[in-house]
Structures are given as structure tokens and as C-alpha cells.
C-alpha positions in Angstrom: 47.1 19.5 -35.2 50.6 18.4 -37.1 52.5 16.7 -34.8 55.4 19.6 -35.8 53.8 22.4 -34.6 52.5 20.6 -31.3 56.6 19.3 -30.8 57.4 22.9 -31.2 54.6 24.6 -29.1 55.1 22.6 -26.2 59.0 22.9 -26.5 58.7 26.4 -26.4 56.2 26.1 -24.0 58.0 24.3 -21.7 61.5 26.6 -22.0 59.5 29.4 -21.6 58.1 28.2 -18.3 61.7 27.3 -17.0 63.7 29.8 -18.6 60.9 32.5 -16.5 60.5 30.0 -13.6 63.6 29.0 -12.6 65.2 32.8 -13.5 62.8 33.9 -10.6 64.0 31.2 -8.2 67.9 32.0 -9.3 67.0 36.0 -8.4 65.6 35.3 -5.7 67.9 33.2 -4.0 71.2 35.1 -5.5 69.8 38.3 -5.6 67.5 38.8 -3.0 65.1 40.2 -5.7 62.2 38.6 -4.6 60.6 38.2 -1.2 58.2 36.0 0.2 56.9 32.8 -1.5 53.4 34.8 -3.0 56.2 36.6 -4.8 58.0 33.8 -7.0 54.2 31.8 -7.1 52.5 35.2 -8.8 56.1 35.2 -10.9 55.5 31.4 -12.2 51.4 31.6 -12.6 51.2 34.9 -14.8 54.6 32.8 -17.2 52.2 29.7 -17.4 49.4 32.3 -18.3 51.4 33.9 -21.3 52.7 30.5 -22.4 49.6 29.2 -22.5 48.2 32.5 -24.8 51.5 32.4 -26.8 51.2 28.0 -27.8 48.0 27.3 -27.5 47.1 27.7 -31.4 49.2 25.1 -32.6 49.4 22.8 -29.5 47.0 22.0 -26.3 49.7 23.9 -24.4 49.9 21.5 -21.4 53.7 21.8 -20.3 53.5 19.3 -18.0 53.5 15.5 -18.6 51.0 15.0 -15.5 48.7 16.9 -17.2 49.3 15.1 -20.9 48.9 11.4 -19.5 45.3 12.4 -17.6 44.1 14.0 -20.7 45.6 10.8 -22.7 44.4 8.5 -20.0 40.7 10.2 -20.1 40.3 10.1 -23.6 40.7 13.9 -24.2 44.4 13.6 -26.1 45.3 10.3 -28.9 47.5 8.5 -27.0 50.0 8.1 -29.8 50.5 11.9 -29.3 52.2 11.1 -26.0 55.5 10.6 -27.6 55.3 14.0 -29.0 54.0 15.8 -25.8 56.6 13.9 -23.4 59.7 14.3 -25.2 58.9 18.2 -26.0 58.3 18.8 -22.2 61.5 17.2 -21.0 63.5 18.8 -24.0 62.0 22.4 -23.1 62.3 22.0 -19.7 66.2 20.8 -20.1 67.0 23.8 -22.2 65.2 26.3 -20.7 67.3 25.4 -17.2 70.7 25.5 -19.4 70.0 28.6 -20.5 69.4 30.0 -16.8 72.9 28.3 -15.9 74.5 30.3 -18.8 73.0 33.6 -17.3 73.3 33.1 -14.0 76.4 30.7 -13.5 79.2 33.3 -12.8 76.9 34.5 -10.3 75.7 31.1 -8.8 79.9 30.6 -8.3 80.3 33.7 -6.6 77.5 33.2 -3.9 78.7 29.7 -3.1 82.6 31.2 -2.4 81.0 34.3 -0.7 79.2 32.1 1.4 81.6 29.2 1.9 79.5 26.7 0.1 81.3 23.8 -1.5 79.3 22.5 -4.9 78.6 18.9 -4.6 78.0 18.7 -0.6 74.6 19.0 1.1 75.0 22.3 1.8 74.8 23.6 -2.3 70.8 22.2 -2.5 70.6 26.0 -1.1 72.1 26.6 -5.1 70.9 23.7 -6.5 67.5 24.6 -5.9 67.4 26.9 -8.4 66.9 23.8 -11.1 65.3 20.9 -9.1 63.1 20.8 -6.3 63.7 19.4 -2.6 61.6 18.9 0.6 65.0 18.4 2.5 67.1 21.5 2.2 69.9 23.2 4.8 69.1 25.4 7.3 65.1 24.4 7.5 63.3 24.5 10.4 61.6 21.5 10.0 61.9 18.2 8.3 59.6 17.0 5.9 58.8 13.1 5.6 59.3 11.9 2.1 55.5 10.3 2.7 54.3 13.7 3.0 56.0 14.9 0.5 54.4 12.7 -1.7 51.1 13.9 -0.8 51.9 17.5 -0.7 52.8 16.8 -4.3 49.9 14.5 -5.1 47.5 17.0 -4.1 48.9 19.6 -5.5 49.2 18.7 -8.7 45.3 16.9 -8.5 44.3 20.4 -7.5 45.7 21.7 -10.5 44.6 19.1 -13.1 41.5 19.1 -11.6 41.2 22.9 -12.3 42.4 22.5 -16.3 39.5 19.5 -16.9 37.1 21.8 -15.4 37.8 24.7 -16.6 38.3 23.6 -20.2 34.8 21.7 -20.3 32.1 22.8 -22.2 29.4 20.8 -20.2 30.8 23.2 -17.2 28.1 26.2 -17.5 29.9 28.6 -15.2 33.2 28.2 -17.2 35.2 31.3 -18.2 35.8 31.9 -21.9 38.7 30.3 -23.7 39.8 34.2 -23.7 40.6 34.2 -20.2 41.1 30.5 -18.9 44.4 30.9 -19.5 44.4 33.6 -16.8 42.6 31.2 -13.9 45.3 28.3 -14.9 47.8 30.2 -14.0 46.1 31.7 -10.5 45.5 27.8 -9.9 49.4 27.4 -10.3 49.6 30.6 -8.3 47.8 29.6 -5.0 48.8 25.6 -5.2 52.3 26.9 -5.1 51.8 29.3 -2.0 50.2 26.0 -0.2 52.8 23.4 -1.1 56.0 25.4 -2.0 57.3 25.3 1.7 57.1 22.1 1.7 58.5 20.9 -1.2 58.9 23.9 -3.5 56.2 23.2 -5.5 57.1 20.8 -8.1 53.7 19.7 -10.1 55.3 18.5 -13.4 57.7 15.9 -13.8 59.6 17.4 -17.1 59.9 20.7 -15.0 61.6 18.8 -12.3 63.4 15.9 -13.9 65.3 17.7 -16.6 66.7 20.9 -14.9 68.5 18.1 -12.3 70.5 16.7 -15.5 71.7 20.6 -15.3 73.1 20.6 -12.2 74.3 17.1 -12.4 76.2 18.2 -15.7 77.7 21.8 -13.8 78.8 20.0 -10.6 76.2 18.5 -7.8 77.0 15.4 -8.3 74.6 13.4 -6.3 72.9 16.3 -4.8 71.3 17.3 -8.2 68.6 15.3 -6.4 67.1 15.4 -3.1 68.3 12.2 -1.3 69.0 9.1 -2.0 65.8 7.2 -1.6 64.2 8.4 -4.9 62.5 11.1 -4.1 63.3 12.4 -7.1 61.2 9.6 -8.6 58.6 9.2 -6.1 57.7 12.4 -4.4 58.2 14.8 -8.4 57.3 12.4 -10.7 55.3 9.3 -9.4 53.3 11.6 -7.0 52.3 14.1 -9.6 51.2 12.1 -12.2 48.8 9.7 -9.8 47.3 13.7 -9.0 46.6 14.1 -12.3 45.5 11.0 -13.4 43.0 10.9 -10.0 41.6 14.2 -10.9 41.5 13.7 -14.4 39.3 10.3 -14.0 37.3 11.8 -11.3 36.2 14.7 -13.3 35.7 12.6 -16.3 34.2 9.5 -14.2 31.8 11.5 -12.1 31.7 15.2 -12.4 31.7 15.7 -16.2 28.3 13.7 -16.3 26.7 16.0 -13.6 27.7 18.3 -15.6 26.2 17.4 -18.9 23.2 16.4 -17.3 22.7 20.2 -15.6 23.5 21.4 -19.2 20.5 19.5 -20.9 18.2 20.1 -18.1 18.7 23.9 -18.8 
């Protein structure tokens, strides 16, 4: 594939899936539009569905930089193509998040004065969730330990790597067609975000995390454009999800694709 077309497919990609994504959390949080989490999960699965149809013919359509370094680290993508992938994601993700700012940021300002809520303090994550994710935010029940943050984040985005490798692979005789794979991605994202979204909203790819904070930080937060000031931002939404993927992604590869292969041949 030229190295053009794959900038611009994941780009697009990538702003799709925020521009759609995070809209849903801003309407949902501003407007009330959606309720319940199955709502804003189904809402981000069926846009990494169509993104997926809409890219995939002139990049591999991953979106997500987990999911590029497994299929790098496994052999399945040139590594010099990381570059490419990486810098399209964050880029996407970044502008896609802007543009949700610019449609939604006379509305944003008139919740936080409706509701007494000073931009900047702890109590605007309940606005600054709309770009970045956090598994500390006001008014929740319960606390969540950064540690299992980390592993709600770890697993969730294994689960979903796991699903792409497996779904993908030819070896893998109850496969769907490449017609409809797109389709089952996007349930994957679907049901990993009803698990892990209450605890830490779900993040599962680094670009779609990292780059929308740079938003907030730019229109205000300050220091709570990210979730605390121990790193989560770097441990639990980008260190955690890319062990996820490169563990499932070398497990499949390592020990399952094999299996497979073998079952294949047999038949």
C-alpha cells in the first residue's frame, strides 16, 4: 500500500472514530441524549464498524496504536510502517476531538456555569471527560485503584486485539468473511466497553486517549486534562494497553495461530 493513502486512511480513520465517539460522550453528558453505558458502547462499536468499511481499501484500518505495534511486533505489519500508522492515529484522534470542542464548546460553558463547575478544578473531569478518560472522577461511588485500572485496561484491550488476530486469520476455519468482520470488531469494542467503561471509561487505544487531553489542556483544564498526577495517563491509557495488545497478539501468533494451521491441514 503507498504510504499516502495508509497516512490518509488511518487519519480519517482515526477522526472519524473521535469525531463519532467522543460526540456521543459530549451528548450524553450535556444533553442527556443517551442513557445507560450499552447506549454510548453500541454508539462507538457500529463507528469503528463503518470506519473500518470506509479505510480499509487503502490502509489496514487499525486506529489504534496498541493494535499497530502487536501486528508490527508479530510480524503481520513492516515495522518501518509504524511511523506512518502512529503519527496518523494521534493526528486523527487530535482533530477529531477539536472538532467536537468547536461544536459542542458553547455548550460545554453553559453546563459548567449552570451547574457551578469551575474549568480547571477537580470537579470539570465531569466535562473533561468528554475528551480523555479517567478512573477517578467526582461524584463516584467508588474509587478505583490506579493498579486496577491498569488491568481493567490491559485486559480490555488484550481482549480486543486478541479478537482482530483471530478474526483476521486465515488458518482460523470458523472465521467470518472479510464482508462482515468488520461488523464483529466493532461488537468486540461494543461488549469490552460495557465491561470496563465504569471503571475507567473504556480507553483501549492510546492515540484515542492521549491526543484529545492536548484538547482540553489547550481550552482550559489545566492539569486536569489528565486523571491525576501519578501518570495515569501514561500508565493505566497507554502503557496498559499496548502490553494487551502486544500479549494477545504474541499469544495468538506464538501458540494459537499454529493450532490453527495445523486443524486446517488436517482437514
Amino acid at each position: 500500500m503507498d504510504r499516502k493513502n495508509e497516512f490518509f486512511g488511518e487519519f480519517l480513520g482515526t477522526f472519524l472514530m473521535l469525531l463519532f465517539g467522543c460526540g456521543t460522550v459530549a451528548v450524553s453528558v450535556l444533553f442527556g441524549s443517551l442513557v445507560g453505558q450499552f447506549q454510548i458502547a453500541i454508539v462507538w462499536g457500529t463507528t469503528i464498524t463503518l470506519c473500518i468499511y470506509m479505510t480499509r481499501a487503502i490502509c489496514n484500518a487499525h486506529f489504534n496504536p496498541a493494535v499497530s505495534v502487536a501486528m508490527a511486533a508479530t510480524g503481520r505489519m513492516k515495522v518501518s510502517k509504524l511511523p506512518v500508522y502512529l503519527s496518523a492515529q494521534f493526528l486523527g484522534a487530535f482533530s477529531g476531538a477539536l472538532v467536537v470542542y468547536l461544536l459542542f464548546g458553547p455548550s460545554i460553558r453553559e453546563y459548567e456555569m449552570t451547574n457551578g463547575i469551575t474549568r480547571g478544578t477537580f470537579e470539570s473531569v465531569t466535562t473533561a471527560k468528554i475528551f480523555g478518560e479517567y478512573y477517578m472522577q467526582p461524584g463516584s461511588s467508588a474509587a478505583v485503584p490506579m493498579g486496577i485500572a491498569c488491568a481493567a485496561e490491559m485486559i480490555g484491550t488484550f481482549i480486543l486485539v486478541y479478537a482482530i488476530f483471530s478474526l483476521t486469520e486465515d488458518a482460523n476455519v470458523g472465521k467470518p468473511t472479510s464482508c462482515v468482520t468488520p461488523i464483529y470488531i466493532g461488537l468486540t469494542v461494543t461488549i469490552v466497553q460495557c465491561l470496563i467503561a465504569p471503571l475507567t471509561q473504556a480507553g483501549l487505544n492510546p492515540a484515542r486517549d492521549f491526543a484529545p487531553r492536548f484538547v482540553a489542556l489547550i481550552f482550559g483544564w489545566g492539569a486536569w486534562s489528565f486523571p491525576d498526577a501519578a501518570g495515569g495517563a501514561f500508565w493505566v491509557y497507554i502503557l496498559s494497553p499496548v502490553i494487551g495488545g502486544l500479549l494477545a497478539g504474541l499469544l495468538f501468533t506464538k501458540a494459537v495461530e499454529p493450532g490453527m494451521k495445523r486443524v486446517k491441514t488436517a482437514c
